[in-house]
PDB file of N, CA, C and O in Angstrom:
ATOM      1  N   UNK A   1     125.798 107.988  98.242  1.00  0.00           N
ATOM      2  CA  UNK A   1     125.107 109.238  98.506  1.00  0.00           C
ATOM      3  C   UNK A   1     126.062 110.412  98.321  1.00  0.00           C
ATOM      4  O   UNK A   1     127.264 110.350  98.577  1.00  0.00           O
ATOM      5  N   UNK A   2     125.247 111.792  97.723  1.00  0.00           N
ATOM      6  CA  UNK A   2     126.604 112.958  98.037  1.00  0.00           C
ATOM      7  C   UNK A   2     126.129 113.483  99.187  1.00  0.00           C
ATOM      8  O   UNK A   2     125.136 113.234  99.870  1.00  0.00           O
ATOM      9  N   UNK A   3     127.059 114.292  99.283  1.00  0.00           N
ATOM     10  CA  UNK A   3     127.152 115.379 100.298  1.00  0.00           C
ATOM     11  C   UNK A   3     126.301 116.866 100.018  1.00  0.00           C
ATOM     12  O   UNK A   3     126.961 117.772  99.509  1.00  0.00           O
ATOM     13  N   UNK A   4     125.000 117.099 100.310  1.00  0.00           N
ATOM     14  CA  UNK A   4     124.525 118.208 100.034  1.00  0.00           C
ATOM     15  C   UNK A   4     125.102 119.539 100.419  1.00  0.00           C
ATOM     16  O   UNK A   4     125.529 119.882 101.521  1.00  0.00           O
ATOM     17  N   UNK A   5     125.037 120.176  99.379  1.00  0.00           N
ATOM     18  CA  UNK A   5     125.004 122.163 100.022  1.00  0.00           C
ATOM     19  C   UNK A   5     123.905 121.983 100.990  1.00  0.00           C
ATOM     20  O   UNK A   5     123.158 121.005 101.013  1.00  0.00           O
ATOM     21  N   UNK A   6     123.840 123.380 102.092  1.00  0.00           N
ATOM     22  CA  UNK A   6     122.802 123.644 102.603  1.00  0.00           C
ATOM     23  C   UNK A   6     121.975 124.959 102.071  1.00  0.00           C
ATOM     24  O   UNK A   6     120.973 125.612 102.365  1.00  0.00           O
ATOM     25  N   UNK A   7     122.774 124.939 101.336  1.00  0.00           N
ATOM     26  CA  UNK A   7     122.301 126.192 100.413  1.00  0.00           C
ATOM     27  C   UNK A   7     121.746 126.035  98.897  1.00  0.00           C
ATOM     28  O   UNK A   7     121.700 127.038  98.184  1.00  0.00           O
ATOM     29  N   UNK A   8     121.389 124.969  98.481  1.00  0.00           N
ATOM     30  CA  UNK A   8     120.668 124.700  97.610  1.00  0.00           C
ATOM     31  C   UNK A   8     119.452 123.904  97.662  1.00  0.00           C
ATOM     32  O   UNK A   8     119.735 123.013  98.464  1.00  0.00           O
ATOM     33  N   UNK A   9     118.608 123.772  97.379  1.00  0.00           N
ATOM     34  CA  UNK A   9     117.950 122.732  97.194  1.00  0.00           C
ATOM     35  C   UNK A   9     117.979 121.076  96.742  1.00  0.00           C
ATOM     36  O   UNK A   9     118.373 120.865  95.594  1.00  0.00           O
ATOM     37  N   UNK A  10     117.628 120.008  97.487  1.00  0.00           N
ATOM     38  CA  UNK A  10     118.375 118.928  97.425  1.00  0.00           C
ATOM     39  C   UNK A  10     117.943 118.520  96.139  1.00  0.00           C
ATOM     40  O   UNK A  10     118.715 118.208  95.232  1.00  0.00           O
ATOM     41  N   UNK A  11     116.484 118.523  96.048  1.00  0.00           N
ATOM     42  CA  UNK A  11     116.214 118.029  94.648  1.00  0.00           C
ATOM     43  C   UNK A  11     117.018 118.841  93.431  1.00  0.00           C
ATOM     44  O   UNK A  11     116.978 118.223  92.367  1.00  0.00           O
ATOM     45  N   UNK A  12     117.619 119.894  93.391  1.00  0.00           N
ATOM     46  CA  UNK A  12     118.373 120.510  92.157  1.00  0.00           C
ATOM     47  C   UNK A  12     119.402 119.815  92.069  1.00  0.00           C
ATOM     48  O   UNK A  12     119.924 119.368  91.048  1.00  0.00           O
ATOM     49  N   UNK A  13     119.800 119.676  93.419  1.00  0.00           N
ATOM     50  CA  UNK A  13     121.196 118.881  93.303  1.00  0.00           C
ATOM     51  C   UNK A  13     121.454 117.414  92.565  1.00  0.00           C
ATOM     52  O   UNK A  13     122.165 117.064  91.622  1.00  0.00           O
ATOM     53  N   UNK A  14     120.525 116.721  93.460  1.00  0.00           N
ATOM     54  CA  UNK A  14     120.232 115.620  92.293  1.00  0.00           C
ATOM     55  C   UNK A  14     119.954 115.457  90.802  1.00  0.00           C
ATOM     56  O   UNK A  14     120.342 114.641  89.966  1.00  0.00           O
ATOM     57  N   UNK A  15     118.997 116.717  90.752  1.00  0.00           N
ATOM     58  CA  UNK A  15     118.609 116.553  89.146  1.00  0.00           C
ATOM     59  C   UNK A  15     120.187 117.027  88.528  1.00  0.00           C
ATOM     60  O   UNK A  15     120.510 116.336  87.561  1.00  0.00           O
ATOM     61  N   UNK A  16     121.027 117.891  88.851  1.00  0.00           N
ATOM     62  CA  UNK A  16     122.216 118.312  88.082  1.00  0.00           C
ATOM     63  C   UNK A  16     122.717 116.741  87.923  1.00  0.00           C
ATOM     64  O   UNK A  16     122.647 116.138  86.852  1.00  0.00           O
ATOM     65  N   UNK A  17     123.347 116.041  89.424  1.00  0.00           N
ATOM     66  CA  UNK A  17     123.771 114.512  88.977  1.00  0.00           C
ATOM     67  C   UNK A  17     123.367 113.745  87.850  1.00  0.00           C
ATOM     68  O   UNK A  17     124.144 113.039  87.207  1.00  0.00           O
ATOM     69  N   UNK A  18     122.042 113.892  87.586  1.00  0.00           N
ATOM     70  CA  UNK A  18     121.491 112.983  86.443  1.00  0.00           C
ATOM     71  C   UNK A  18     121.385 113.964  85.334  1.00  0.00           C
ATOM     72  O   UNK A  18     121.237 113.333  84.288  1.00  0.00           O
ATOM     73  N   UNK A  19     121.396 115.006  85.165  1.00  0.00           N
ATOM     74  CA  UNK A  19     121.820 115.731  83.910  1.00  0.00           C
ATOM     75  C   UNK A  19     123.051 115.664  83.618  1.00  0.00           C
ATOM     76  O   UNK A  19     123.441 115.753  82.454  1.00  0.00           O
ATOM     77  N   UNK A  20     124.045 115.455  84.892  1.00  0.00           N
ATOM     78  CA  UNK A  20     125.518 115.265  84.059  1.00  0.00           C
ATOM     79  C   UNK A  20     125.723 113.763  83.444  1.00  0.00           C
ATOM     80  O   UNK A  20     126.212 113.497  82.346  1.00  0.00           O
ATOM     81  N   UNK A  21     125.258 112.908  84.362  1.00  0.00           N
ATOM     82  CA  UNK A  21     124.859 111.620  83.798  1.00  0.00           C
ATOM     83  C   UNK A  21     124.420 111.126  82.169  1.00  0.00           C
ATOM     84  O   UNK A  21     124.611 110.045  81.613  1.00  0.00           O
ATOM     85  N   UNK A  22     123.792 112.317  81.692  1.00  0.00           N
ATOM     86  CA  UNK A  22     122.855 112.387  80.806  1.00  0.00           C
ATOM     87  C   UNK A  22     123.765 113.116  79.999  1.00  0.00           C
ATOM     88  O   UNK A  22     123.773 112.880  78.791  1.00  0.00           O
ATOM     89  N   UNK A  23     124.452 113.875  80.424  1.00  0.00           N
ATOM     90  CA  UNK A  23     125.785 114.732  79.184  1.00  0.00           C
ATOM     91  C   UNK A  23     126.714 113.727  79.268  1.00  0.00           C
ATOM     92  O   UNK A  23     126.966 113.320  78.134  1.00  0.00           O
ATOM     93  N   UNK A  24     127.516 112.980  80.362  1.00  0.00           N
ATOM     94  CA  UNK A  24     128.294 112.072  79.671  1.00  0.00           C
ATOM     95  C   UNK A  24     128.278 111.054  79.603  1.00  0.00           C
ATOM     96  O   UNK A  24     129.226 110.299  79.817  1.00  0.00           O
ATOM     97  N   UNK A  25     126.613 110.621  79.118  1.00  0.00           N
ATOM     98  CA  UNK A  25     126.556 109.070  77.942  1.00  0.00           C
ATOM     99  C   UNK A  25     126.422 107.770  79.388  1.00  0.00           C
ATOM    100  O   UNK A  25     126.274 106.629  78.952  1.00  0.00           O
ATOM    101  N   UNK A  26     126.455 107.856  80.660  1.00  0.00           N
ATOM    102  CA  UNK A  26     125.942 107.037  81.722  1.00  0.00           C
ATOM    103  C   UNK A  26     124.281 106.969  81.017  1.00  0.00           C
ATOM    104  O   UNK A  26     123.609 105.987  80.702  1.00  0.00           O
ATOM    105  N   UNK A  27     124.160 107.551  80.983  1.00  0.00           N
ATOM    106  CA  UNK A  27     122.228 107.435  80.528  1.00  0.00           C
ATOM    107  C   UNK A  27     122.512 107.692  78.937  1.00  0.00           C
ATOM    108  O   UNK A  27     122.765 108.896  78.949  1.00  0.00           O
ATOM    109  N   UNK A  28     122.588 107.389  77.959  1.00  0.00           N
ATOM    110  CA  UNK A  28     122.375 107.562  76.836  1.00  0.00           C
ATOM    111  C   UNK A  28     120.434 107.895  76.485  1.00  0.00           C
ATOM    112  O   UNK A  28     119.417 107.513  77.065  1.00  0.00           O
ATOM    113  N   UNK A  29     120.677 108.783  75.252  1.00  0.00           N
ATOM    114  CA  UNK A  29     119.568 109.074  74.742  1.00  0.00           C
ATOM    115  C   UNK A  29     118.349 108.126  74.658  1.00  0.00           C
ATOM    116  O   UNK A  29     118.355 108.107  73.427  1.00  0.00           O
ATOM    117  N   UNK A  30     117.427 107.414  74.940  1.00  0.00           N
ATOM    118  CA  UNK A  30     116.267 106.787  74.863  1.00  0.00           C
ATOM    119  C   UNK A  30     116.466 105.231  76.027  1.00  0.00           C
ATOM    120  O   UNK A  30     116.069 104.116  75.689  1.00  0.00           O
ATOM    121  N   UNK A  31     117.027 105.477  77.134  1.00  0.00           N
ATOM    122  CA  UNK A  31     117.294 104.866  78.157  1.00  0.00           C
ATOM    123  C   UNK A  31     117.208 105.161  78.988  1.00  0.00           C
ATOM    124  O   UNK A  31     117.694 106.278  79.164  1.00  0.00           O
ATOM    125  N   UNK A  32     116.534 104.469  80.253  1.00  0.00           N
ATOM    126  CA  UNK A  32     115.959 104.541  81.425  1.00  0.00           C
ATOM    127  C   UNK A  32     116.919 105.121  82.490  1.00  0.00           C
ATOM    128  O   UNK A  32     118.022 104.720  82.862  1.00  0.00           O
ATOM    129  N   UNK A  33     116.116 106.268  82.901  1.00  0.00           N
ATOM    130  CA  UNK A  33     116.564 106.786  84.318  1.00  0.00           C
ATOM    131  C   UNK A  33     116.136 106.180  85.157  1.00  0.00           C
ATOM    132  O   UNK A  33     115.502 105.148  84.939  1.00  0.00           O
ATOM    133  N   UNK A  34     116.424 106.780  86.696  1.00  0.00           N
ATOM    134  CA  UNK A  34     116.245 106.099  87.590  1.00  0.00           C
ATOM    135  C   UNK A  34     115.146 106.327  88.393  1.00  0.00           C
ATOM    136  O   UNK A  34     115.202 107.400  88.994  1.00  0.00           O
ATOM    137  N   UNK A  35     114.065 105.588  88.612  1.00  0.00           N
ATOM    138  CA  UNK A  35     112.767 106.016  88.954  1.00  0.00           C
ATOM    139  C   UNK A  35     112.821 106.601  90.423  1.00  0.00           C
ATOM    140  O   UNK A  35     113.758 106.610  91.221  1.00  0.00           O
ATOM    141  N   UNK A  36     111.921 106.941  90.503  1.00  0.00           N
ATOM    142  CA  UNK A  36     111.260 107.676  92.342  1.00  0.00           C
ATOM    143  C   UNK A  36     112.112 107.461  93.165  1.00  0.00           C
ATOM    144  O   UNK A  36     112.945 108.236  93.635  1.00  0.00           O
ATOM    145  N   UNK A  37     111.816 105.707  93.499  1.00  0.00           N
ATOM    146  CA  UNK A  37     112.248 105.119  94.598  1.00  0.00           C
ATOM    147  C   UNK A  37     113.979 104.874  94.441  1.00  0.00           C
ATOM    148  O   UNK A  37     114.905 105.068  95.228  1.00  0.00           O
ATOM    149  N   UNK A  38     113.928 104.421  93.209  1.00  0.00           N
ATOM    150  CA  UNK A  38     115.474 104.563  93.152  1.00  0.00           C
ATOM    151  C   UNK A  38     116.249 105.503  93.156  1.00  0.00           C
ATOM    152  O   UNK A  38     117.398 105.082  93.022  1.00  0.00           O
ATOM    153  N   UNK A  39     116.193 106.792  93.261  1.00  0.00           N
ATOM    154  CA  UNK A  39     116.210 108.269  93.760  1.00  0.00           C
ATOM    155  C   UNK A  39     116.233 108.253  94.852  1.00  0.00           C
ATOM    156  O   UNK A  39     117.229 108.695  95.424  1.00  0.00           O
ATOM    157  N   UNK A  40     115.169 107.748  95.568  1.00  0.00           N
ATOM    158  CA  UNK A  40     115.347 107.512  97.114  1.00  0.00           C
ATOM    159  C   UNK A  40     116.453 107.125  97.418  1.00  0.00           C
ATOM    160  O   UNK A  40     117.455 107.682  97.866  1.00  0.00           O
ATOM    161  N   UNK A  41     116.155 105.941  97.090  1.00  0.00           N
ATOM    162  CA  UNK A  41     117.390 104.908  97.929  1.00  0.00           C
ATOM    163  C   UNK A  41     118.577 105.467  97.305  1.00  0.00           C
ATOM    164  O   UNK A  41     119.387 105.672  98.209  1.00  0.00           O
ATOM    165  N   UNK A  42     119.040 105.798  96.219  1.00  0.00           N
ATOM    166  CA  UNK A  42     121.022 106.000  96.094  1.00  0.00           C
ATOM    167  C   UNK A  42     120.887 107.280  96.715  1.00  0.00           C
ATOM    168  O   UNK A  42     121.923 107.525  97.334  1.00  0.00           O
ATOM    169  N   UNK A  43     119.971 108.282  96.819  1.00  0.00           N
ATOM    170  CA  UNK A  43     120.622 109.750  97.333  1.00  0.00           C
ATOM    171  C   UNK A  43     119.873 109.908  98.916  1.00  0.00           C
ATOM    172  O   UNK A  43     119.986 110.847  99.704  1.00  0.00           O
ATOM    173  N   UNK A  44     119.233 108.884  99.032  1.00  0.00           N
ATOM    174  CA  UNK A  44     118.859 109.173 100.673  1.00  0.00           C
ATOM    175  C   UNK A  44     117.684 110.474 100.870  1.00  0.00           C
ATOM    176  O   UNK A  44     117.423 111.115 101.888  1.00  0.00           O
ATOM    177  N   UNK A  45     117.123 110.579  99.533  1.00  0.00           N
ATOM    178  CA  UNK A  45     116.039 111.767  99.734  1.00  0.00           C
ATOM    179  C   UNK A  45     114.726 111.253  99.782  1.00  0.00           C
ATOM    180  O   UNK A  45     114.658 110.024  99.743  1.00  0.00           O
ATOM    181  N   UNK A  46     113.126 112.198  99.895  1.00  0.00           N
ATOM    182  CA  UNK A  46     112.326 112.207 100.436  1.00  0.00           C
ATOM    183  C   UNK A  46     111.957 111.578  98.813  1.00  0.00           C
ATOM    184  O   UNK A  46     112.739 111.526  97.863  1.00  0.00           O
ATOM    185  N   UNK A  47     110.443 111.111  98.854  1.00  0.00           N
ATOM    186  CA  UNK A  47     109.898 110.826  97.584  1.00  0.00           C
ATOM    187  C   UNK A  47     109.187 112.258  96.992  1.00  0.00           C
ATOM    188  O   UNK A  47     109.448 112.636  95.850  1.00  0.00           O
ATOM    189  N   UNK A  48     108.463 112.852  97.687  1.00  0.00           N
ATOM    190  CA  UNK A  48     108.550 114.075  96.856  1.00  0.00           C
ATOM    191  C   UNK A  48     109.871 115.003  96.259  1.00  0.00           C
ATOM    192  O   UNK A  48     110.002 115.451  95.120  1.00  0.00           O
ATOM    193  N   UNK A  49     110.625 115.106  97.207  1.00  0.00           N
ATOM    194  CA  UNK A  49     111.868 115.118  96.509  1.00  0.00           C
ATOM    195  C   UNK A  49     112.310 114.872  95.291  1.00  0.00           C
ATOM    196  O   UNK A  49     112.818 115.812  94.680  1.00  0.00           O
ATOM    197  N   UNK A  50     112.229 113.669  94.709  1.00  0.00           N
ATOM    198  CA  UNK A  50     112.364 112.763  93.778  1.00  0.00           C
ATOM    199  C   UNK A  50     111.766 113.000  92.555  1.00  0.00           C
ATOM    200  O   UNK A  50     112.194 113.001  91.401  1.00  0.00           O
ATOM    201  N   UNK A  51     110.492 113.234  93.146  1.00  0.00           N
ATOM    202  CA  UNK A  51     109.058 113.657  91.830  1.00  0.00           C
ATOM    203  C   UNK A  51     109.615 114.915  91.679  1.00  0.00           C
ATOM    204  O   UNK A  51     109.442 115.165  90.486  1.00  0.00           O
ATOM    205  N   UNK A  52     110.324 116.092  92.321  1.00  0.00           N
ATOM    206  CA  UNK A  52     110.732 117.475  91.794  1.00  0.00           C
ATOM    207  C   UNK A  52     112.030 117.336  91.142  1.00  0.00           C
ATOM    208  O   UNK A  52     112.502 118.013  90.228  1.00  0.00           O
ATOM    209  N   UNK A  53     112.593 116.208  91.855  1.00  0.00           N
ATOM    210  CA  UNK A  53     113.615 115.939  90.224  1.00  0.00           C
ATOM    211  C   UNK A  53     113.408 115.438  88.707  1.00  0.00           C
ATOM    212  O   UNK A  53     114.086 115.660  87.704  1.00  0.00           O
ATOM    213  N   UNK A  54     112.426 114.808  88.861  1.00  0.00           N
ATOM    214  CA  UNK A  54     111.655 114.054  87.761  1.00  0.00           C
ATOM    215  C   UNK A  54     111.375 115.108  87.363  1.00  0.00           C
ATOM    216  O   UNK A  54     112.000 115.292  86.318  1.00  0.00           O
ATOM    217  N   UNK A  55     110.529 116.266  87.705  1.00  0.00           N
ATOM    218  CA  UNK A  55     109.354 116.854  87.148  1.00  0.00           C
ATOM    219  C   UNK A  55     110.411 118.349  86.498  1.00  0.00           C
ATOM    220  O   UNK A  55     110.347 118.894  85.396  1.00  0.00           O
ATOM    221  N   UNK A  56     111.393 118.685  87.781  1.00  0.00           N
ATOM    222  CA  UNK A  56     112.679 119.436  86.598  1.00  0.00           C
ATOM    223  C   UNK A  56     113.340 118.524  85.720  1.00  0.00           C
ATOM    224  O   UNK A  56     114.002 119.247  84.976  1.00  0.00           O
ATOM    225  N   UNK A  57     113.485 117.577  85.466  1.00  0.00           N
ATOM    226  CA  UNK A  57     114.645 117.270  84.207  1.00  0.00           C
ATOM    227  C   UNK A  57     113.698 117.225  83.495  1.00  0.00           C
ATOM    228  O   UNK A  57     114.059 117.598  82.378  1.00  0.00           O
ATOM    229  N   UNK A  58     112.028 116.822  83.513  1.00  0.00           N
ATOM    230  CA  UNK A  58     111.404 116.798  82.439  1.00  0.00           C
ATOM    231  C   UNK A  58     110.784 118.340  81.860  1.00  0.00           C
ATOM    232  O   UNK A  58     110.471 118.337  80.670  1.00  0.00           O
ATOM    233  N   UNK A  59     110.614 119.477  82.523  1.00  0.00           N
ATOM    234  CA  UNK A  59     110.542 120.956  82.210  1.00  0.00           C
ATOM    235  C   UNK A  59     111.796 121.095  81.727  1.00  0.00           C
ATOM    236  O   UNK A  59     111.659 121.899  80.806  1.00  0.00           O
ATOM    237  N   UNK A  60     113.479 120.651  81.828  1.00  0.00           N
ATOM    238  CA  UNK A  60     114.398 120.757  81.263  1.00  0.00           C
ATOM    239  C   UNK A  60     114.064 120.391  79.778  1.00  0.00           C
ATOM    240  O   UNK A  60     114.692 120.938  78.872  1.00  0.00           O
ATOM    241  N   UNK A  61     113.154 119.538  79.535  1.00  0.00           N
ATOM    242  CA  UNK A  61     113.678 118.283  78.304  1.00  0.00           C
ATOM    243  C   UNK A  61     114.637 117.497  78.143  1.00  0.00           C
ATOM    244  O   UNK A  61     115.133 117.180  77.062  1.00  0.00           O
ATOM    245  N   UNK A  62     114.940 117.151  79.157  1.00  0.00           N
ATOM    246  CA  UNK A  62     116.131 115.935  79.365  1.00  0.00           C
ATOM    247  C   UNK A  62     115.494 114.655  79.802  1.00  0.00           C
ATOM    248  O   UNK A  62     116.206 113.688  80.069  1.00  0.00           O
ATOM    249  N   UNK A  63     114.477 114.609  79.872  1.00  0.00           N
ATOM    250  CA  UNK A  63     113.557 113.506  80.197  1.00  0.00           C
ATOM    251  C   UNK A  63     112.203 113.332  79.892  1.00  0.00           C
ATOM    252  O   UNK A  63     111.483 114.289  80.177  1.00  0.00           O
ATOM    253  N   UNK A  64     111.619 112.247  79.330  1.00  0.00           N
ATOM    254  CA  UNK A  64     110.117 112.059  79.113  1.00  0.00           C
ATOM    255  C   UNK A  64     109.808 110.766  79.944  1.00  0.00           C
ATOM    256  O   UNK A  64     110.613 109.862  80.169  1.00  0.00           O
ATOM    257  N   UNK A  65     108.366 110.839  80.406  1.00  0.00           N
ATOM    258  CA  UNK A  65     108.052 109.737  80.970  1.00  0.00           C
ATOM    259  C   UNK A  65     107.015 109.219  80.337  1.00  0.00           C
ATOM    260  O   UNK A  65     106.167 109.939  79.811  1.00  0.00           O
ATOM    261  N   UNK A  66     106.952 107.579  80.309  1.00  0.00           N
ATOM    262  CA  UNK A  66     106.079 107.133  79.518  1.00  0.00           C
ATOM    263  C   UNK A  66     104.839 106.308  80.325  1.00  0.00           C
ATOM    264  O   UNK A  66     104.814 105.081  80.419  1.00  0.00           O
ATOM    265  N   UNK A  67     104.091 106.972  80.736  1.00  0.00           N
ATOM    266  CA  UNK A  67     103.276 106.113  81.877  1.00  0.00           C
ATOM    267  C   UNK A  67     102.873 104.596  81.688  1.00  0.00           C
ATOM    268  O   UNK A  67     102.264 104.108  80.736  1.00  0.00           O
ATOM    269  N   UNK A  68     103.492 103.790  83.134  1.00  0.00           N
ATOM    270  CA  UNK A  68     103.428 102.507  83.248  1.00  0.00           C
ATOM    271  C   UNK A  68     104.662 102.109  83.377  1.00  0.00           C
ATOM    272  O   UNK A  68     105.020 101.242  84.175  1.00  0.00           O
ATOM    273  N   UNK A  69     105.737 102.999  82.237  1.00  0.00           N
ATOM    274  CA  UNK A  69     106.851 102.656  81.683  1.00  0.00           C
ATOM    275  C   UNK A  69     108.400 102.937  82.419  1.00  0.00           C
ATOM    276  O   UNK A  69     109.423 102.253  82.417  1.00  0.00           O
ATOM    277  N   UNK A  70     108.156 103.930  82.886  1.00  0.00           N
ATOM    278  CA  UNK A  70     109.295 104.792  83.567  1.00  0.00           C
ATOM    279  C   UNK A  70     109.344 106.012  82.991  1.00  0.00           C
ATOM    280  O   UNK A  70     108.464 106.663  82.430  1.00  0.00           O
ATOM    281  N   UNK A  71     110.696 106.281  83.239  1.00  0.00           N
ATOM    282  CA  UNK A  71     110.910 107.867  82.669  1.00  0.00           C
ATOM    283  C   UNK A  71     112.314 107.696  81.838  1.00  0.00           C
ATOM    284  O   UNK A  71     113.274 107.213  82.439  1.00  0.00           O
ATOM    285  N   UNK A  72     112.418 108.000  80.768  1.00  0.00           N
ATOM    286  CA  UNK A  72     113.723 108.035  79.717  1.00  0.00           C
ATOM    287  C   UNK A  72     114.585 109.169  79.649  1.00  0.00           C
ATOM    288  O   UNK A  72     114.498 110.221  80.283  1.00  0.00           O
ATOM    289  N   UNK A  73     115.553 108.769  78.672  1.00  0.00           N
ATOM    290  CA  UNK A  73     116.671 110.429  78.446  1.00  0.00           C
ATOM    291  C   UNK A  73     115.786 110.442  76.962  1.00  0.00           C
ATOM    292  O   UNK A  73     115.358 109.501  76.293  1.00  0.00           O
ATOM    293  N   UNK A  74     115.718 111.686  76.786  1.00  0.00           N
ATOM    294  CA  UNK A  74     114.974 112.457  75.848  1.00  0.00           C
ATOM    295  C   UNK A  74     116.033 112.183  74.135  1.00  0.00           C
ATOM    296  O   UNK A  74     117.262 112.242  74.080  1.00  0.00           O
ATOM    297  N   UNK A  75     115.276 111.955  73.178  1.00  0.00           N
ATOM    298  CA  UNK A  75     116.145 111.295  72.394  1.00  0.00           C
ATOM    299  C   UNK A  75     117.784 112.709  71.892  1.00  0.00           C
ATOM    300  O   UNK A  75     119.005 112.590  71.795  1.00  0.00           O
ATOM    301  N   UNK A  76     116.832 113.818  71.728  1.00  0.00           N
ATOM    302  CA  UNK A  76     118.109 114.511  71.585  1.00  0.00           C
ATOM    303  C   UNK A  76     118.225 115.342  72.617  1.00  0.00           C
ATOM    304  O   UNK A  76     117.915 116.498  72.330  1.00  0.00           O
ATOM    305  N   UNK A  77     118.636 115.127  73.963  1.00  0.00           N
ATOM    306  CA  UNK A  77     118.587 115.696  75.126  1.00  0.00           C
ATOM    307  C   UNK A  77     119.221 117.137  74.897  1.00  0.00           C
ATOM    308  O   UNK A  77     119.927 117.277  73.898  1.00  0.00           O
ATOM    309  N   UNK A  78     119.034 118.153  75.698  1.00  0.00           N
ATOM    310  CA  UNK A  78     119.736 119.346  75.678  1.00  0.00           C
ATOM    311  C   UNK A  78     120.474 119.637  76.592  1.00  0.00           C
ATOM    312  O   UNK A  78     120.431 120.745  77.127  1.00  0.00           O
ATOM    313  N   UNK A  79     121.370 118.612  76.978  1.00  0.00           N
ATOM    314  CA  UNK A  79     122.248 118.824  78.243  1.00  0.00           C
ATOM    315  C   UNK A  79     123.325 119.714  78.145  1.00  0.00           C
ATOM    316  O   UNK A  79     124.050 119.916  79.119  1.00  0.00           O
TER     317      UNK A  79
END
């Protein structure tokens, strides 16, 4: 788990983790992020939480989700 600011929002915080993730090649381009629950459980946050990280990296374009499927790194991500 990290250590949150109290001055940010937790879900930003997370989504930055998996955007840096996503800039240095831990997630390569057309490979699975880490869903909802698994969001949950490594960062200790709420499940809506989770869905506002999902739902910013994918308004980023750093992520698409493929329903049924999960959610991926976007093939040419813009990290």
């Amino acid at each position: 788990m990290i250590e949150f600011a109290p001055d940010i929002p937790r879900w930003r915080q997370v989504a930055e983790v998996i955007r840096q993730r996503i800039k240095d090649g831990t997630y390569p381009p057309r490979t699975r992020v880490p869903s909802v629950l698994q969001l949950t459980e490594e960062f200790g946050i709420a499940t809506m939480t989770a869905h506002k990280v999902h739902r910013g990296l994918r308004e980023q374009g750093l992520i698409y989700t493929e329903p049924g499927l999960g959610s991926f790194v976007s093939k040419n991500p813009d990290a």
